[in-house]
N, C-alpha and C positions, 0 to 999 in steps of 0.2 A: 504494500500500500504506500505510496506515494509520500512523502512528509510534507504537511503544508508548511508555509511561509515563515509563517511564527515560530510553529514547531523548531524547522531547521535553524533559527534566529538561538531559539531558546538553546540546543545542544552546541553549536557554535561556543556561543557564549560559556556554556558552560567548560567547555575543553579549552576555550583562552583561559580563564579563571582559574582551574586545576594547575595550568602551564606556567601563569604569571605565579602563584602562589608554590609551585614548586623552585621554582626560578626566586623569588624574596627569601624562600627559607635558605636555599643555599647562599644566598649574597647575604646575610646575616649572620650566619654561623661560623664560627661560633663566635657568643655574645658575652659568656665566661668559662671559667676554667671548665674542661670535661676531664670526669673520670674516668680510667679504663681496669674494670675489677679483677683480679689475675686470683685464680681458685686454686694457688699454692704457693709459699712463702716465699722469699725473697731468696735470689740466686740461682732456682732454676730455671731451665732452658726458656721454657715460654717466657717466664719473666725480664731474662735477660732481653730476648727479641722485642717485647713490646717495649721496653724501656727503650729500645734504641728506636722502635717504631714513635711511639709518645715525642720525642726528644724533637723528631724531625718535625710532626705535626706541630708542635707548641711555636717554632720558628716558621713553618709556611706561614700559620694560620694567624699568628701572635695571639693563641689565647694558650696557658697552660692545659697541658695534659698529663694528669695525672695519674700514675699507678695506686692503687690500691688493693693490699694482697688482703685477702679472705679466703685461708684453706681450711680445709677441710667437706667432708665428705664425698673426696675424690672428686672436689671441685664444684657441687652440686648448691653450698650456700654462697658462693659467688654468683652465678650461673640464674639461680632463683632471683637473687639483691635485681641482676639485670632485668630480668621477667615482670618484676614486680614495680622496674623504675619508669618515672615518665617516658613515652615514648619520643623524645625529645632529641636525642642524640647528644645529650650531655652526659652521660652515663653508656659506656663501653663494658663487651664484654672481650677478655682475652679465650679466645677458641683453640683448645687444644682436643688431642686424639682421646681422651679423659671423658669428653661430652659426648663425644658417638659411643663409646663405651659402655655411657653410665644408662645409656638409652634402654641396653639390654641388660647390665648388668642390676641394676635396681628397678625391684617390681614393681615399687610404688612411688611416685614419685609425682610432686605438686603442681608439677608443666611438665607441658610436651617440648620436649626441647627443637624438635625441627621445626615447630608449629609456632611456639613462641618468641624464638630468637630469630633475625632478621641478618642472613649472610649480608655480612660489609665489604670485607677483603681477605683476600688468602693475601700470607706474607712468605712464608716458608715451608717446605716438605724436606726434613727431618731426620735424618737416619738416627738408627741407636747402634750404639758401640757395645759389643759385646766384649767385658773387661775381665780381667781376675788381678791380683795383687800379684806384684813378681816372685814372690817368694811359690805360689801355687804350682805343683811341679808339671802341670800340663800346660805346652806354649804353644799350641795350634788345637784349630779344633777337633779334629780328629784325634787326637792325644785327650783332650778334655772327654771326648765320649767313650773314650775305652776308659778311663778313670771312673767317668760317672758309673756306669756300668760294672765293673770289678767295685765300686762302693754306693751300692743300690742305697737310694736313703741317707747317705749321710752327707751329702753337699747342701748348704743352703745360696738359694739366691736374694738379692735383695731389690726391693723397690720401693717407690714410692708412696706404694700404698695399696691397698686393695682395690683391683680396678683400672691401675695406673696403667702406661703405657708398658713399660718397665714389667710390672707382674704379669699382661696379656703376651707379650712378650716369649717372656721364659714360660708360659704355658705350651705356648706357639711352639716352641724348640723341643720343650720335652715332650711334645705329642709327638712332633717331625721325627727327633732322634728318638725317641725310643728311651728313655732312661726315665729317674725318677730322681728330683732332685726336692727341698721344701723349701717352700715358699717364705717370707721373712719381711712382713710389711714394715714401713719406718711411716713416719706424719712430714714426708719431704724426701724428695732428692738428698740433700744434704746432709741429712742424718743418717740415712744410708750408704753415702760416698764416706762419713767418718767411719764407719765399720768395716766398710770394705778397702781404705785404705790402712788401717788398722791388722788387716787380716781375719779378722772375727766371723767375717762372710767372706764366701772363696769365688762367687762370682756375681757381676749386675748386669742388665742390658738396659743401657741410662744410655739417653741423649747427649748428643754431644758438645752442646754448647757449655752443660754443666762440667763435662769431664775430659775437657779436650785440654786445661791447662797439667790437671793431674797427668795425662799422657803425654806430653811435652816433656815433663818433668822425672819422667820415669819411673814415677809414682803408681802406676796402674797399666799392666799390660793390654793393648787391644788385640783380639781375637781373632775378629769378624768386624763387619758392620753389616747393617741387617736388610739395605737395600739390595736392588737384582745390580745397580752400579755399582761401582767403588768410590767412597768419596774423596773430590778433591781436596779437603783439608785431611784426610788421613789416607794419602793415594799408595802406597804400601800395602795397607792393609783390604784384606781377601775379605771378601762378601759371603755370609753364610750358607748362599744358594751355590757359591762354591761346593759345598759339601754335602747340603741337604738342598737337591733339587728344588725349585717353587716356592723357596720362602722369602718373604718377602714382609715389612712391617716398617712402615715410615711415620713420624708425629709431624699432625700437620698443626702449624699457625697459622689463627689467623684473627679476628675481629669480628664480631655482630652485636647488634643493637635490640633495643625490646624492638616485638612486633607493632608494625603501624609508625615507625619513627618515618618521617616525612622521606619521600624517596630522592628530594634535592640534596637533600644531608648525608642520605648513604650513597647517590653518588657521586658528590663533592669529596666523602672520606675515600673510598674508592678509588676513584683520580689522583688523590694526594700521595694514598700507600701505594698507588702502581707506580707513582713518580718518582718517590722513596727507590723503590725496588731497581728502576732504570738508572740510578744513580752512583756513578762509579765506586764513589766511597762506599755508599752504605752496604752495595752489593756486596764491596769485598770484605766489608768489618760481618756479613753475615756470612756469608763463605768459608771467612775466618774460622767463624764459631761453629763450622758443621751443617750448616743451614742450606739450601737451595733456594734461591728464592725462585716463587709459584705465582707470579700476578695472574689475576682474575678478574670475568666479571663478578658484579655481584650476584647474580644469576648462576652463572658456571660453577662459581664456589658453592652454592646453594645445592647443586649436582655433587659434585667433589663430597660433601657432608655426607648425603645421601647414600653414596656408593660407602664411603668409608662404614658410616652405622650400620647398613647390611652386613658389612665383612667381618666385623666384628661382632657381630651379633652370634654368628657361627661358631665364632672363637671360644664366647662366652659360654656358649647354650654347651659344648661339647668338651671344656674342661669342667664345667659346673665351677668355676670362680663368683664367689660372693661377698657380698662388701664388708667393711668390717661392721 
């Protein structure tokens, strides 16, 4: 049926309106400082990344941005803070591989996290370092799984937590190889990296931003990494698909917002953190630390999420990993 005159007047109208006021929200923002809430203490991987991500926005934008760590429940009262914040885009959520996890791994839980959280930017795709302390008498992995194996049960590994990348991780490897090793939650990366550089735990599969200077320093041998590449910041070191065909486990960073925050804002953030990412220095201070950087739309990352929660939902359902 035909639109009359008016009609057509009236949706015109409306679709300038939608445009001009997407277009004011972005030329306005931001108006003061935004927070970006990181769902685990200060020093690990993610947090290192968005602080360096935060640092760049606070200087495009000139409005401060801010970290603020809130861990606990494998990231889940961060995560919620953002759910429950204005849809404004003053308030940031730091996205890590922790959130598609927690999708499957907790049965109840007070949001939907695909549903409520709003993909902003992917920043980085992540390997983890498969480590042991040097004193541990297996230096390759093959030597580590004939170990674990001749000592069924008695290796512990550590992580950050129930849930963490870290514990899906070593679930991952000891279904692939075949051993049996226990599990050994810590409330952080970094309580975990002091036990196991301590010796107390004999191995982790921690991201590498947190533990790349401990490997510099000699302080913690690397294994593996647990991409199907080798990373350029650990380019020596052999890929776990090396030896266990098809394995494969990356931490993704990235950024989203509560659902419904105006879409000028998320894709003015967007643009900023893809600009970040194009930028020689920051590339290579991310590189540095382990990192790939993974620019996106805010759309594509919104996929990216997606596929990750499925994959991991396999992970979970078929170790039976449960939170603390």
């Amino acid at each position: 049926m035909p639109l009359s005159r008016r009609r057509f007047i009236q949706l015109a109208a409306s679709i300038a309106l939608t445009a001009t006021s997407r277009h004011a929200a972005a030329q306005s923002y931001p108006a003061r400082p935004v927070r970006i809430i990181v769902g685990f203490a200060a020093g690990q991987g993610i947090d290192i990344v968005v602080r360096l991500i935060g640092q760049w926005l606070s200087e495009r934008l000139g409005q401060q941005f801010i970290v603020e760590n809130r861990p606990g429940a494998g990231g889940n009262i961060a995560a919620e803070a953002v759910v429950r914040a204005s849809p404004d885009g003053y308030t940031l959520l730091a996205i890590g591989a922790n959130n598609m996890i927690n999708v499957t791994l907790f049965e109840r839980l007070s949001f939907d996290f695909i549903r409520d959280i709003a993909p902003v930017a992917s920043i980085v795709r992540v390997p983890q370092v498969m480590e042991v302390h040097p004193s541990f008498p297996a230096k390759t992995v093959p030597e580590f799984i004939t170990y674990a194996k001749d000592n069924p049960g008695k290796l512990n590994f550590a992580s950050a937590g129930n849930g963490s990348s870290a514990h899906l991780d070593g679930e991952l490897f000891k279904m692939m190889a075949g051993i049996d090793m226990l599990h050994v939650p810590y409330r952080g990366s970094p309580a975990a990296l002091t036990d196991l550089l301590s010796g107390r735990i004999q191995v982790m599969f921690d991201n590498i931003p947190s533990s790349i200077e401990h490997i510099r320093a000699g302080k913690l041998l690397p294994l593996a990494v647990t991409t199907t590449a080798r990373s350029v910041t650990l380019p020596d070191v052999p890929t776990l698909s090396d030896f266990i065909p098809g394995f494969e486990a990356s931490a993704w960073g990235g950024i989203g917002a509560p659902r419904n925050t105006p879409a000028g804002v998320i894709d003015k953030l967007n643009i900023e953190i893809n600009a970040a990412l194009a930028d020689a220095k920051m590339k290579a201070r991310l590189t540095d630390l382990g990192g790939v950087v993974y620019p996106l739309s805010s759309a594509d990352y919104g996929k990216r999420i997606a596929e990750e929660t499925e994959k991991w939902a396999t992970v979970v359902k078929f170790s039976g990993a449960k939170p603390d």
